[in-house]
N, C-alpha and C positions, 0 to 999 in steps of 0.2 A: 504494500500500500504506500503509494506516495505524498507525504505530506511536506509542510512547508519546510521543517529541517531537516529530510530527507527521508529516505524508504524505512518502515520498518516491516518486520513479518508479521502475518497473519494466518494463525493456527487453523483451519477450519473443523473443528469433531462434531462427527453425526452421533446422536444420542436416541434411542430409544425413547428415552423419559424427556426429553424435552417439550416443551409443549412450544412453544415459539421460540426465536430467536434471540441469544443471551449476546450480548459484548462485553468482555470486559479487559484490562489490560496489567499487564504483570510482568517482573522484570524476565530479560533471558535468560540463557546460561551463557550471555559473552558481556551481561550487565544492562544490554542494550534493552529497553522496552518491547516488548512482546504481544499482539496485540491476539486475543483468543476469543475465533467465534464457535457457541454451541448450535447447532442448529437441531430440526427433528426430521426425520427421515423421508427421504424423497423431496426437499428441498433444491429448489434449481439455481443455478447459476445467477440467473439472474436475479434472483430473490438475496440472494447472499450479498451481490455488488449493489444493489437499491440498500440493504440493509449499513452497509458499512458507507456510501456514498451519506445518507439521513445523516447518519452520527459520525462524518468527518469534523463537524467542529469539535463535538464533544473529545474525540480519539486525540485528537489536534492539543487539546489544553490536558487531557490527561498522561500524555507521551511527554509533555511538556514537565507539568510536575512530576513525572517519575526524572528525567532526564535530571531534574532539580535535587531531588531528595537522593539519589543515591551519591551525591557527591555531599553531602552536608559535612560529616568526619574525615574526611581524606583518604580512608580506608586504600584506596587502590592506588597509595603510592609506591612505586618499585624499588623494590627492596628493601621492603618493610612488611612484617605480618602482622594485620591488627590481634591484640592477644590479651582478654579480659579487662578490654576498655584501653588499653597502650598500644603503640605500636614499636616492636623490636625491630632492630634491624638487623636483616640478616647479612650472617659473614657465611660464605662460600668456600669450598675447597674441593675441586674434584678430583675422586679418588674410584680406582677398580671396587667393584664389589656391589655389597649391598648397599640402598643409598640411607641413612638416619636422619634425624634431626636431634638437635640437642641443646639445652640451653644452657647459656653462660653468662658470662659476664667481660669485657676489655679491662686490661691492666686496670685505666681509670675507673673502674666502675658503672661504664654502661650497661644496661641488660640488653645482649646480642640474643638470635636465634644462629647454630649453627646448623647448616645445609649440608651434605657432604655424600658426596656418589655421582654416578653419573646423570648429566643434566636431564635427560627422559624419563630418570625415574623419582626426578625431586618431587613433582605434584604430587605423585600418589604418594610418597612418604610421611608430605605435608598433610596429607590430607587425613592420613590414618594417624599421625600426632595429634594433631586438634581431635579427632573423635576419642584417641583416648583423655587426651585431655579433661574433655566431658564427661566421661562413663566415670573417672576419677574426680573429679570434683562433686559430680551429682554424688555418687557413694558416698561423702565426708558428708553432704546435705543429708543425706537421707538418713545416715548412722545417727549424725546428732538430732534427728525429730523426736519427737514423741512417739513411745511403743506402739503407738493405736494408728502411726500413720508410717512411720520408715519399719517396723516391724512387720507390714502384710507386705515390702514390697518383695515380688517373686524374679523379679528381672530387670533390667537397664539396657536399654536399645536405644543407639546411635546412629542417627541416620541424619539424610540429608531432604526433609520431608519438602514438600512446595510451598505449601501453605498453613499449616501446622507448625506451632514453636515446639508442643508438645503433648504428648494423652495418655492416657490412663484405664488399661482393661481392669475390669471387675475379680480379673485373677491377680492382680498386682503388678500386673508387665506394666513400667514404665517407657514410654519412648521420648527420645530429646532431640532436638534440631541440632546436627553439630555445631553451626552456625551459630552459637548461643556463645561460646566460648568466645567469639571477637568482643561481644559486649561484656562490659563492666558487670563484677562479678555477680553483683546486688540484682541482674538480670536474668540471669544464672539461678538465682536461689530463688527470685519469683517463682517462674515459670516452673520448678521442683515443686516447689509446696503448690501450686497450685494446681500440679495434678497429684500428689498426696492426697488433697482436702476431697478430691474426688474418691479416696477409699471413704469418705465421707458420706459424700450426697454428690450421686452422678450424676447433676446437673449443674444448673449456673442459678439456682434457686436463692432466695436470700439466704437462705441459711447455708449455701455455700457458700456465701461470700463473705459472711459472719466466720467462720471455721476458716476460710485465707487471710482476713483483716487479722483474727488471733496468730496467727502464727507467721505471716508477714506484716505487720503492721507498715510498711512503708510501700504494699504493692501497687496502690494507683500510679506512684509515679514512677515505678518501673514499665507496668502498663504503657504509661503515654510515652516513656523514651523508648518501646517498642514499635510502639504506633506511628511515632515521630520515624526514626533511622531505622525499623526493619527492611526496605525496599534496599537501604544500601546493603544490611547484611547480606543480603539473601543476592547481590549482585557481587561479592567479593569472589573470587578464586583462588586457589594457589597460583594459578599461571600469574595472576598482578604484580605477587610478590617475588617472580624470578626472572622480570623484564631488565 
């Protein structure tokens, strides 16, 4: 689709269950805005271009503010990994072998990330650090809760969801966004207890939010610094950090 700062893509998925035609837009996986239409089946061509023609203005201002918000932190400067609200910089060394990451420190006492292996296989290295990162940090959250909410949990899953920060099965599987580790820790421990509270009451009922208020008493305003900078999380990569 072309618009006035130039082309972005558009998703089109046939859905069974859709009843009319959905737009909405979300970041990609290269940062860039994504634009995703749901349609319902046997919709035509031409139904689909009249549809996104209607709402070029609207597509036009909201490409706009995603282009806006995902630069608000600086997250995607090279040579830097955002990492629980800092950004480290990394030091490189390529060596044969497996590739790690590792962290340190410079003489002076900066906090560096080290990189080290061959440059193809840095992403994925990077990328399995930060999920453990998560799986380890969420476990210190969850050890220190109360028995009646880190004691039913039955598992911790690290993934890389779309739209989910995080949930919570009724058997106690937890799941977490990796992506949670760029933000400041206090974002981190939200998003924990708030699917704890869900071994509570699996919904978003008052009295769920009475049962997050006790046990995060500061989560509105992790909430909205979600609400605010998650479009830039969710546009970060490892490949930013080894440009």
């Amino acid at each position: 689709m072309l618009l006035a700062r130039g082309e972005v893509t558009v998703v089109v998925r046939e859905s069974r269950q859709a009843r009319r035609m959905t737009l909405r837009v979300k970041p990609g996986g290269d940062g860039r805005p994504e634009v995703g239409l749901s349609v319902p089946p046997r919709t035509t061509e031409r139904e689909i271009l009249g549809m996104l023609e209607r709402h070029r203005g609207w597509v036009e201002r909201t490409v706009a503010e995603q282009h806006a918000s995902v630069s608000r932190l600086g997250l995607r400067r090279p040579g830097h990994v955002p990492y629980e609200g800092r950004l480290l910089r990394v030091v490189r060394a390529r060596r044969d072998g497996r590739a790690r990451v590792q962290e340190g420190r410079t003489p002076g006492g900066e906090p560096v990330l080290g990189l080290y292996g061959p440059h193809d296989r840095l992403p994925a290295a990077l990328d399995r650090w930060l999920r453990d990162a998560v799986r380890r940090r969420a476990r210190e959250i969850i050890d220190a809760a109360p028995p009646e909410l880190g004691g039913r949990v039955t598992k911790i899953r690290v993934g890389d969801q779309k739209t989910r920060w995080g949930s919570m099965t009724t058997k106690g599987v937890i799941s977490l966004n990796h992506r949670l580790i760029l933000a400041p820790p206090e974002v981190l421990d939200y998003v924990v207890h708030h699917e704890l509270c869900h071994l509570l009451e699996m919904n978003h009922s008052p009295r769920f939010w009475a049962h997050v208020a006790r046990h995060c008493p500061g989560w509105r305003a992790q909430r909205a610094w979600l609400d605010e900078h998650g479009n830039e999380l969710k546009a970060w990569s490892p490949e930013h950090a080894l440009r």
